[in-house]
ROKOL-801525 format. One record per residue: x, y, z of N, C-alpha, C in turn; residue in three letters. Coordinates in steps of 0.001 Angstrom, whole numbers, plus 500000, padded with zeros to 6 digits. Atoms other than C-alpha are relative to their C-alpha. Layout:
BEGIN
XYZXYZXYZALA
...
This chain:
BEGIN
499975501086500990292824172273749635498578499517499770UNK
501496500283500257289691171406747848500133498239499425UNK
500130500975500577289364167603747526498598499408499079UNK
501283500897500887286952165758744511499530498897500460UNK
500125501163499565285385163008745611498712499558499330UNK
501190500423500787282883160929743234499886498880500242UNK
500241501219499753281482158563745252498753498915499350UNK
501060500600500957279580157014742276501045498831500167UNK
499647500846500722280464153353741925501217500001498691UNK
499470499515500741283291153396739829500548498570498827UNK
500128501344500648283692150447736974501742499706499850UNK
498464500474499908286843148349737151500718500196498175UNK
499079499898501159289471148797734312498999498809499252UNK
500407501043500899288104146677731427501070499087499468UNK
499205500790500585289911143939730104499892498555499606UNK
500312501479500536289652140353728488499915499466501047UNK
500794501254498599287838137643730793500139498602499207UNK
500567501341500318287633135211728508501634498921499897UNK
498758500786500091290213132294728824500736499894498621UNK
499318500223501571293383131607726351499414498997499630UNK
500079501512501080292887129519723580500962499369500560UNK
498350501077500017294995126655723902500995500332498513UNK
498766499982500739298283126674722022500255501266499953UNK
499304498970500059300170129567720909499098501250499561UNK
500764498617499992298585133361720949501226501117499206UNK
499124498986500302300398135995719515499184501746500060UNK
499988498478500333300056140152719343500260500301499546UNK
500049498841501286299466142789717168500987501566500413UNK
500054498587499299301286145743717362499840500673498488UNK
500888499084501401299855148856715305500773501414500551UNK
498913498367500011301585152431714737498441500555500516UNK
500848499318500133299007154987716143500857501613499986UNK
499699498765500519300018158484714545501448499603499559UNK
499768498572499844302247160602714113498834500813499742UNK
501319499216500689299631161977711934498316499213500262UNK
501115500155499610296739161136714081499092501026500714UNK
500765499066499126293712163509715350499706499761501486UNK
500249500387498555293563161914718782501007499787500466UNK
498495499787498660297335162330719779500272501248500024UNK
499665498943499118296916165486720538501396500923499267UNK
498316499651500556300095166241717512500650499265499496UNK
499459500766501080302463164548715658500974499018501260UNK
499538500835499187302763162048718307499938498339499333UNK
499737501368500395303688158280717474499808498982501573UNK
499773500949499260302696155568719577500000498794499512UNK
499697501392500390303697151986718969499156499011501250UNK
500762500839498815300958149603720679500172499001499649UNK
499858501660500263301110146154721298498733499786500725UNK
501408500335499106297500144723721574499735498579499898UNK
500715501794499875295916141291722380498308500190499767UNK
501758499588500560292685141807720498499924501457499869UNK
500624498556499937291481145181721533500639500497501293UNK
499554499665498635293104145036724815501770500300499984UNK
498616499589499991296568147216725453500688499110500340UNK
499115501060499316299400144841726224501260500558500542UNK
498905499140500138302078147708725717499715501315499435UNK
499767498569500647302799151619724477501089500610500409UNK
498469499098500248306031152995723385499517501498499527UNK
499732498496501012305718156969722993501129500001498724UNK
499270499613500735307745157870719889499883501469499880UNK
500441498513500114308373161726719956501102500228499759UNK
499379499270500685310680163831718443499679500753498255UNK
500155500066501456308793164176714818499268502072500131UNK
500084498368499784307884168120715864501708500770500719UNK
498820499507499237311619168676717049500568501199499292UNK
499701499134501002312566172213716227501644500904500560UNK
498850498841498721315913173017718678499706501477500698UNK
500488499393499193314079175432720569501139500567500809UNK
498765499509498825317051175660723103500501499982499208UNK
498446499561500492320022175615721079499915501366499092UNK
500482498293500873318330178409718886499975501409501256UNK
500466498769498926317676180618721980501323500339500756UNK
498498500204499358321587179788722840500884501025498892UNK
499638499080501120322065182249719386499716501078500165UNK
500013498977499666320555185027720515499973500791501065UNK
500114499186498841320081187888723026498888499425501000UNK
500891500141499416318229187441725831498727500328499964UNK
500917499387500346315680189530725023499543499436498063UNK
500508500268501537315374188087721393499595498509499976UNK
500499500981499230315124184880723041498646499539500475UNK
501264499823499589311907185400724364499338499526499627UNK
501430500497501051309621185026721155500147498773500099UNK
500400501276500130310767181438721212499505498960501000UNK
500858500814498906309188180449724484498702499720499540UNK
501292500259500741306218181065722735499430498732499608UNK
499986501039501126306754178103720508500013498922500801UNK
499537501457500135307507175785722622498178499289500797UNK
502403500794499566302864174810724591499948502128499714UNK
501169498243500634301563177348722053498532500237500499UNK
500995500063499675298605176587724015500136501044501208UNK
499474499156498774300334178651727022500981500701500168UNK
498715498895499940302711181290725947500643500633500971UNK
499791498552499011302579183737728466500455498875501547UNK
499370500794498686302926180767731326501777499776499989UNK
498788500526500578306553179663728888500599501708500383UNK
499604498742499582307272183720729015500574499928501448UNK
499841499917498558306766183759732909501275499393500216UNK
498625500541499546309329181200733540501193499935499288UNK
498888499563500404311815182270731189500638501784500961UNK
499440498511499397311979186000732388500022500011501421UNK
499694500201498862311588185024736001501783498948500423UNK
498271500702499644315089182519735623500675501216499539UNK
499125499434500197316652185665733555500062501132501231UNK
500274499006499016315497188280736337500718499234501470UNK
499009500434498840317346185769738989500989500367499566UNK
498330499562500319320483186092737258500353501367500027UNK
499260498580500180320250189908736831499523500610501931UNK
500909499407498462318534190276740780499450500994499656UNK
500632499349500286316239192229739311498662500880500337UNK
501620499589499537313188194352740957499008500287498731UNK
501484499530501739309568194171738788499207500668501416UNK
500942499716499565307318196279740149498996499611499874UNK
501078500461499476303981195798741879498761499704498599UNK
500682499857500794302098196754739095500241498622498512UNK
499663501009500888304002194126736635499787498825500335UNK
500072501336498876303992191350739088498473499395499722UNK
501225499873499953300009191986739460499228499803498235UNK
500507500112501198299449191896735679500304498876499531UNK
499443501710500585301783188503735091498985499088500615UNK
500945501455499104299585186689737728498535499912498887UNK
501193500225500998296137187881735905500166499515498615UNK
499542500671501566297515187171732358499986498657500212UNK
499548501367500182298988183607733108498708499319500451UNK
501338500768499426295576182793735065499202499682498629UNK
501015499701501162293297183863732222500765498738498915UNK
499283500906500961296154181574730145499770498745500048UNK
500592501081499315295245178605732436498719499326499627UNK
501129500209500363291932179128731469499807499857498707UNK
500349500100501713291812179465727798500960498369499434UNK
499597501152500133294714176304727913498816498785500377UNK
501227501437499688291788173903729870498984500138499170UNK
501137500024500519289260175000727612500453499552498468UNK
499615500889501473291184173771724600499996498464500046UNK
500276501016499704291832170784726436498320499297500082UNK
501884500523499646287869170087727513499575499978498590UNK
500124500134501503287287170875723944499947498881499129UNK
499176501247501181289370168439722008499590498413500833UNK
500294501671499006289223165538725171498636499926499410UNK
501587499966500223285056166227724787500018499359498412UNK
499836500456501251285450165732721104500722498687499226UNK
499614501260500000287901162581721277498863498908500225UNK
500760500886500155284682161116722423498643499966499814UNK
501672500299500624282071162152720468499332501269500765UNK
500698499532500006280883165007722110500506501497499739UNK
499933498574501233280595168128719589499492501345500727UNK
500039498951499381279120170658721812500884500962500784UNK
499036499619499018281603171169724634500996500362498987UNK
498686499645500202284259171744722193499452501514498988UNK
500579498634500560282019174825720416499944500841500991UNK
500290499126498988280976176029723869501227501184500641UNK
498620499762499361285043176190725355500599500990498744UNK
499486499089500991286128177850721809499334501511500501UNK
500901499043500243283527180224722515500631501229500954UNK
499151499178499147285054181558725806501890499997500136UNK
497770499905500043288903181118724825499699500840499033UNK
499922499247501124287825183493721949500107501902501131UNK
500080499011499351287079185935724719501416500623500520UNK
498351500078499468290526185348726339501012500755498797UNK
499020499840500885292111185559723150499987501632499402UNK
499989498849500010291074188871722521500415501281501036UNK
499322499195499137292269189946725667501477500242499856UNK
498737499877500765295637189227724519500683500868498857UNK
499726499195501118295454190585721392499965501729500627UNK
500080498710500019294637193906723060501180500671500466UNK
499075499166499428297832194080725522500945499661499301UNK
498339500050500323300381192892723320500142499786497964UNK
500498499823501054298485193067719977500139498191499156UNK
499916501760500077298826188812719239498952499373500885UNK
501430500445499524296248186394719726500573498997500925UNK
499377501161499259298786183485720720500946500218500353UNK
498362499981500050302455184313720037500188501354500762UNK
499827498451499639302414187263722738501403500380500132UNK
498557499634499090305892187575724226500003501161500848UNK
500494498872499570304063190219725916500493499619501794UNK
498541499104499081306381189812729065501171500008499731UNK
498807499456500139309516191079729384501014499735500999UNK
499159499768498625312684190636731482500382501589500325UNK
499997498836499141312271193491733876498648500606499972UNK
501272499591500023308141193802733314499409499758498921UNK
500737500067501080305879194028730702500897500437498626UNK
499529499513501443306187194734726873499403501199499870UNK
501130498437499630303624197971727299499169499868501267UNK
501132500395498907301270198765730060498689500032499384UNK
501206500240499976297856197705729986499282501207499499UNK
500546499070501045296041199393727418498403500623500640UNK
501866498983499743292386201261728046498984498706499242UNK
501004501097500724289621198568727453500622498724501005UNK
499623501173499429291647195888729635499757499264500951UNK
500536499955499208289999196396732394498102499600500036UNK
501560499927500315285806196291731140500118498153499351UNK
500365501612500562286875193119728968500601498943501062UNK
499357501090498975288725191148731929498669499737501175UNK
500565499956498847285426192206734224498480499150499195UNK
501285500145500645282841191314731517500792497967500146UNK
499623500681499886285131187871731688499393498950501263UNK
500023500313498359285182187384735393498620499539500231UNK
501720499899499424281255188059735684499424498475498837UNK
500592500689500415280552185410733120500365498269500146UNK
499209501701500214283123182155732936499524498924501305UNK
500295501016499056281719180480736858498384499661499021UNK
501259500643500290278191180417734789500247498849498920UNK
499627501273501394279753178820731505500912498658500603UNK
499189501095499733281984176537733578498567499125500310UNK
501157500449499879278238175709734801499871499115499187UNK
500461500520501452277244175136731346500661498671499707UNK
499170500480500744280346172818730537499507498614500827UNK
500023501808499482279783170323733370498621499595500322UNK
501284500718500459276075170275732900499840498816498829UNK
500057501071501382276480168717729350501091498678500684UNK
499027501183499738279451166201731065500138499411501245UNK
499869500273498613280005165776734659499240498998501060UNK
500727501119499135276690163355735716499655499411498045UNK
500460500927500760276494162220731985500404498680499583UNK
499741501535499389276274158453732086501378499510498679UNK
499083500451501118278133157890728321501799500539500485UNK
498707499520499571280873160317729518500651499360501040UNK
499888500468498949281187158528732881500566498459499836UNK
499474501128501222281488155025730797501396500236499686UNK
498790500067500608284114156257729037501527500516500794UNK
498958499185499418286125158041731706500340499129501591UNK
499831500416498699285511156334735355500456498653500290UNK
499286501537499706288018153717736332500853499632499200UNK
499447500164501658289834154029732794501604500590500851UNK
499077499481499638293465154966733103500329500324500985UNK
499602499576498928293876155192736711501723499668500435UNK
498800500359499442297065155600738271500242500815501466UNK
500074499255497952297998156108742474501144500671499950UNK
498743499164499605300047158471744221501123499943499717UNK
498653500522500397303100156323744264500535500179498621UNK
499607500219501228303540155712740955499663501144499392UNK
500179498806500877302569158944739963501170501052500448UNK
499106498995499874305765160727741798500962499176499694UNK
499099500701500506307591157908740628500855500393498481UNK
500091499354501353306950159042737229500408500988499608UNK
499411498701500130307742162414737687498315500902499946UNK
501222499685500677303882163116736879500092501274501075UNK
500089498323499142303017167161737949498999500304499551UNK
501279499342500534299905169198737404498932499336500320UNK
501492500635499647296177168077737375500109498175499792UNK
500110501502499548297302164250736902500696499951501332UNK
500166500588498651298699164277740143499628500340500450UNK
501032499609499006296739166073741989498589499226499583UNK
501082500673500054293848163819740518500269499161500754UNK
499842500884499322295505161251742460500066500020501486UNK
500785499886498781295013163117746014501408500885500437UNK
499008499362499308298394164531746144499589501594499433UNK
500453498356500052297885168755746844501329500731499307UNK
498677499262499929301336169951745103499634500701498987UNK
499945498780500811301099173041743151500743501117500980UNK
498517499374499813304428175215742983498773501549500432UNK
500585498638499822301838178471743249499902499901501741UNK
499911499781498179301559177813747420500628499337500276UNK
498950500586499709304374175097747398501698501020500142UNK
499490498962500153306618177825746122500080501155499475UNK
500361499090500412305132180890745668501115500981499170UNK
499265499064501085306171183339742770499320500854499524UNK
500346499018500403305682186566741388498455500406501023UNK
500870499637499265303201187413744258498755498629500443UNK
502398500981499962300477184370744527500259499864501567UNK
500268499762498718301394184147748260499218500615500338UNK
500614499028499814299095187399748397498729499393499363UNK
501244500294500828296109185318746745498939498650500770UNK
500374500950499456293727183493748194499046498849499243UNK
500992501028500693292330180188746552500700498723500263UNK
499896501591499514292218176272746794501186498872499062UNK
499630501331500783294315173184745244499176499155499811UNK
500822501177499617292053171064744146500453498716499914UNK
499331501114500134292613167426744384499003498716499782UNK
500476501080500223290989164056743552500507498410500905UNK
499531501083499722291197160435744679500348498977499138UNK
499568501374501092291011157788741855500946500074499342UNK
498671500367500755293635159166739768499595499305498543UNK
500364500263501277291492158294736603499533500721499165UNK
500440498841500880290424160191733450498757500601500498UNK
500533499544499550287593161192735268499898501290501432UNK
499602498870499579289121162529737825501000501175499336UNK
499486499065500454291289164553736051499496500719499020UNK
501122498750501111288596165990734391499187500858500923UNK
500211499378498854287347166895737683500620501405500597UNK
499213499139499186289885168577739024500925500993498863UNK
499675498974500950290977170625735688498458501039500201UNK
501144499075500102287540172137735757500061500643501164UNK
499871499336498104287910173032739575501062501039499804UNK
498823498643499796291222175005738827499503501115498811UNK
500637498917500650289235176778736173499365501016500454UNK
501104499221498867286863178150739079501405500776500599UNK
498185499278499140290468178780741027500330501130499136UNK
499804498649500800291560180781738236499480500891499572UNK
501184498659500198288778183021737627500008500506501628UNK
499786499187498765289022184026741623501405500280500331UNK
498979499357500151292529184846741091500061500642499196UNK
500219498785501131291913186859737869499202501155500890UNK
500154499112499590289348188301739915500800500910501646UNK
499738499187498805291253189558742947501186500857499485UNK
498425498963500789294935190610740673499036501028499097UNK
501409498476500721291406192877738713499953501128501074UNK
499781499042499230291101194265741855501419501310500531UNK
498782499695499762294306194674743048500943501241498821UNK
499449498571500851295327196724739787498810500613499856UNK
500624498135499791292414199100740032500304500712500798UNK
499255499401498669293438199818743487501096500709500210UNK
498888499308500263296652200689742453500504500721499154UNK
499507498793500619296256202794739776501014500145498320UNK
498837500379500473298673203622737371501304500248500724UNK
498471500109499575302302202949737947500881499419498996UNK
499069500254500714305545201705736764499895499087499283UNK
499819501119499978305676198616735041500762499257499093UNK
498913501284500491308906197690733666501053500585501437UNK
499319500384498807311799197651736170500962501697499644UNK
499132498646500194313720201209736478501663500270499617UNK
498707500178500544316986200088735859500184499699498125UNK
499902500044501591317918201253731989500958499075499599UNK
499155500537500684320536198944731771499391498619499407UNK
500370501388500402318076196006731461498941500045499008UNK
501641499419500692314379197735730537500711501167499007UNK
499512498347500301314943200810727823499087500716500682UNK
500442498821499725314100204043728711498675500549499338UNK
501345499205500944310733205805727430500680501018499534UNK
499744499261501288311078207599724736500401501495500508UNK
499554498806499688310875210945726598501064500148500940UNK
497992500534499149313959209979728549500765500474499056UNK
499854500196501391315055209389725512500445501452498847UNK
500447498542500911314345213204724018500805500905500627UNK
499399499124499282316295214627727088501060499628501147UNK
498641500272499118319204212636728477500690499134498748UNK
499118501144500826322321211040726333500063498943500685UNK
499788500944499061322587208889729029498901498924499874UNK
501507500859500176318999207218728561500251499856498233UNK
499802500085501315320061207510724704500836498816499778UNK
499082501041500234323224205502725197499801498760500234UNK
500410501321499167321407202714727209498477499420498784UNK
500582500668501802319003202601723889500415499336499760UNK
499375500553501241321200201947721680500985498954500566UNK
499224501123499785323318199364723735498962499191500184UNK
500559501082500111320353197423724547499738499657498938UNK
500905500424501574318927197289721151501147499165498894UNK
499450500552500309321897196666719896501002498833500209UNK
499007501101499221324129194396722178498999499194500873UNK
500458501155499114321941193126724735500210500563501481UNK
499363499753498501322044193643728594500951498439499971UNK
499159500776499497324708191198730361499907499682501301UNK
500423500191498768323579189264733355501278499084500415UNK
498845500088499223326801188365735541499757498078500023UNK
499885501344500243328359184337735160499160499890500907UNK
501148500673499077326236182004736777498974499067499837UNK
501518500987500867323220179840736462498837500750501131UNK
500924499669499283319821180305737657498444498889499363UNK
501112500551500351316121177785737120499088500487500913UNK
500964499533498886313031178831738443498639499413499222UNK
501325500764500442309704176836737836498988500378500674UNK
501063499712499632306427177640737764498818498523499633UNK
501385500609500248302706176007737543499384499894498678UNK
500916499746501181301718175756733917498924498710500098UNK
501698500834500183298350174371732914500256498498499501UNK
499406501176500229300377170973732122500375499330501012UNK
499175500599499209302538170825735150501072500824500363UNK
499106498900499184305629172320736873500792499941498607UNK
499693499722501048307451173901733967501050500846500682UNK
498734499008499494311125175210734636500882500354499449UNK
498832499510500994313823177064732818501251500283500579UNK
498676500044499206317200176522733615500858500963498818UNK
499377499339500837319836178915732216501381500602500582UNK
498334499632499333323779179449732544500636501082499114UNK
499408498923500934324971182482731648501724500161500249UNK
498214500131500697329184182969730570499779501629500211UNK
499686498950500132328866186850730883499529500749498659UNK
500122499149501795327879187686727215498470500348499948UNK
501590499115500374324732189464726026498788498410499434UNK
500732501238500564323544185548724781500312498843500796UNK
499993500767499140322512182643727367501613498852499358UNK
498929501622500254325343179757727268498915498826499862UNK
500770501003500350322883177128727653498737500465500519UNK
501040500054499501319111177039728246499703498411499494UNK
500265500739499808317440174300729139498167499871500345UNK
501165499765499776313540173648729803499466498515500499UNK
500466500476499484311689171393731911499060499758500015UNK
500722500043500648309024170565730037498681498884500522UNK
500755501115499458305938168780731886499008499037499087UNK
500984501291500877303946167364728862501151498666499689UNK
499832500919500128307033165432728106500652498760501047UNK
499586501073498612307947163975731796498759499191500198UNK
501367500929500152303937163141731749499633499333498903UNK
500419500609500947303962161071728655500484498405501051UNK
498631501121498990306701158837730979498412498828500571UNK
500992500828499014303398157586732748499020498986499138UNK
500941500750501021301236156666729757499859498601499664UNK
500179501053500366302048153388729244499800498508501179UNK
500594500459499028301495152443732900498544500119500589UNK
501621500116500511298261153803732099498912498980499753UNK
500673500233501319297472152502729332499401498002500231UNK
500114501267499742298080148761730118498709499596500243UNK
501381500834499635295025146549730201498777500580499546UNK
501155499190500539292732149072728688499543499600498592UNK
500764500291501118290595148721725376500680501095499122UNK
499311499028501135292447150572722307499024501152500205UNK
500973499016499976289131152774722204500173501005501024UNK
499312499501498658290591153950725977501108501135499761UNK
498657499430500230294035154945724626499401501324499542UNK
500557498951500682292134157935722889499666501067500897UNK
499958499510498716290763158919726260501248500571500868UNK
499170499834499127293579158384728030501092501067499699UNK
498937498905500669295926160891725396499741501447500928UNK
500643498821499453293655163529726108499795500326501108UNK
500331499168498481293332163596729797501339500100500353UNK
498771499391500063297239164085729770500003501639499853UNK
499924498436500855296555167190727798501589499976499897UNK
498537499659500797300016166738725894500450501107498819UNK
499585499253500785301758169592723914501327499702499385UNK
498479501231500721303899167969721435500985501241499600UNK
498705499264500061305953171268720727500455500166501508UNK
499128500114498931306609171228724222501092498969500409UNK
499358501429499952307456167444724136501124500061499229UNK
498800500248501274309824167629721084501199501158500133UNK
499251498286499788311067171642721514501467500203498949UNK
């Protein structure tokens, strides 16, 4: 466990000093968004202020609501898929992971080594290109224009890694229940290493321009803090609670798809304020580049191999199967056309996304199309906290404080 600790002086919450007027006072309250650039989306908050100072904040969300689940309750499992995508387009391939890991419980499904080893590096690299959107946009909420050119610069890198294994820059659906969508193309390997060798210098770069600068420090240290307690009260998961000192991340809490086999840190913080959680997002950026690089290793080492699951009734068959058994023919044309059928039951299984613990629950009836899915969505259990935030802060704050959430309003709404 890697704890943050910024023992700089840290400035108390701001808030009105000056005594009431006599007689009666009243408050303002003011709509901020839907259609605002600093909620992060077509988020609505309803503030109640006393001058400049928060008094209250009601989230309003649902104005991106697209039934996400009940749509994915229409089709096949496998057709299902693309709409994980949709729901933190900022982190597809993390929404992938924990869909095809709940359908792969229900079918007890083996993924080989080689698939396993490619989900971990993908979703890392995903981690990374998600915080660098965040650092971006937060950096830019307050004014500073560089950091959010610099972070584009290396999510462009990312994004082309994507595009190569599953030919999409965002919308991959490039896993699969029972492995991949193709294996790892030629080139996947030079651009993941040219990656690796560069992102600890640019993370350099990022917290040179921010990390001891005094304006940034102003606007971030002591702002929005919230403690332990009240942060598992909340439900809060991901880099806001671990800014607050607690170490829980589901990747060594409850390891999946191999990270047991990986060695790297949790980082964690103490204050529990937008500063720290700017801290300790940049720290799991370092984390995730020494897990990209060791699952790099790990598949050179091993070569090629399998990497969808050998059972045709779930994965199809390759084509040259295909050319010389009816049997691999017939298991075509029933998947493509019907669907595999994973036995009654339910099954949820949650992972670590770059938000928070993110889990997909799903009850299957026997038929080729889920009965219900369900999703466990951490941007919108961490909005829950915002307005215990927010309290007592300077409106100018609230802007701050959106952004060190890092909220994904199609996740929130779905």
């Amino acid at each position: 466990m890697t704890t943050i600790d910024h023992s700089l002086s840290v400035p108390s919450p701001r808030s009105i000093t000056e005594p009431a007027l006599a007689g009666k006072t009243e408050t303002m309250v003011l709509n901020m968004g839907p259609h605002h650039p600093s909620t992060h989306g077509v988020l609505r908050l309803v503030v109640e202020l006393d001058g400049e100072t928060v008094v209250n904040v009601a989230p309003d969300m649902g104005y991106l609501h697209t039934g996400i689940e009940k749509n994915m309750e229409f089709k096949t499992y496998q057709q299902a898929l693309v709409m994980t995508d949709r729901t933190d387009y900022l982190a597809p391939l993390s929404n992938n992971l924990s869909y095809v890991l709940a359908v792969e419980s229900l079918l007890q499904c083996e993924i080989p080594e080689r698939a396993q080893t490619a989900r971990v590096l993908l979703v890392e690299l995903q981690r990374i290109s998600s915080h660098l959107v965040w650092l971006g946009t937060h950096a830019l909420d307050l004014a500073a224009m560089s950091v959010f050119l610099y972070g584009f610069r290396e999510r462009e890198q990312i994004l082309d890694i994507f595009e190569m294994v599953s030919g999409a820059r965002m919308m991959t659906s490039y896993f699969r229940v029972g492995g991949l969508a193709y294996d790892l193309p030629e080139g996947f390997f030079p651009a993941v290493k040219a990656l690796v060798d560069v992102m600890p210098s640019r993370i350099d770069e990022y917290e040179s321009l921010l990390t001891n600068n005094l304006i940034w420090k102003e606007r971030t240290m002591g702002i929005g803090a919230i403690d332990s307690a009240a942060a598992l009260q909340y439900g809060l998961t991901g880099p806001g609670l671990r800014a607050t000192g607690v170490a829980w991340d589901l990747r060594k809490a409850m390891p999946y798809s191999g990270y047991e086999n990986y060695t790297f840190s949790i980082p964690t913080a103490t204050n529990g304020d937008i500063y720290d959680r700017y801290l300790v997002r940049m720290a799991e950026m370092r984390e995730s580049v020494k897990i990209v690089a060791q699952a790099y290793t790990r598949l050179k080492d091993m070569g090629a191999g399998p990497w969808q699951t050998s059972d045709r009734k779930i994965a199809p068959p390759p084509k040259i199967e295909i050319t010389q058994s009816m049997e691999s023919l017939i298991h075509h044309f029933k998947l493509w056309t019907e669907g595999f059928k994973p036995p009654r039951g339910d099954a949820m299984v949650a992972i670590e996304s770059p938000r928070g613990e993110l889990a997909t629950y799903i009850v299957s009836d026997g038929s080729p199309k889920p009965y219900r899915v369900h999703m466990r969505a951490p941007s919108f259990i961490n909005l829950q906290a915002l307005p215990h935030m927010a309290k007592g802060q300077l409106m100018a704050d609230l802007v701050a404080l959106i952004a060190s959430l890092d909220p994904v309003l199609g996740e929130v709404d779905r």
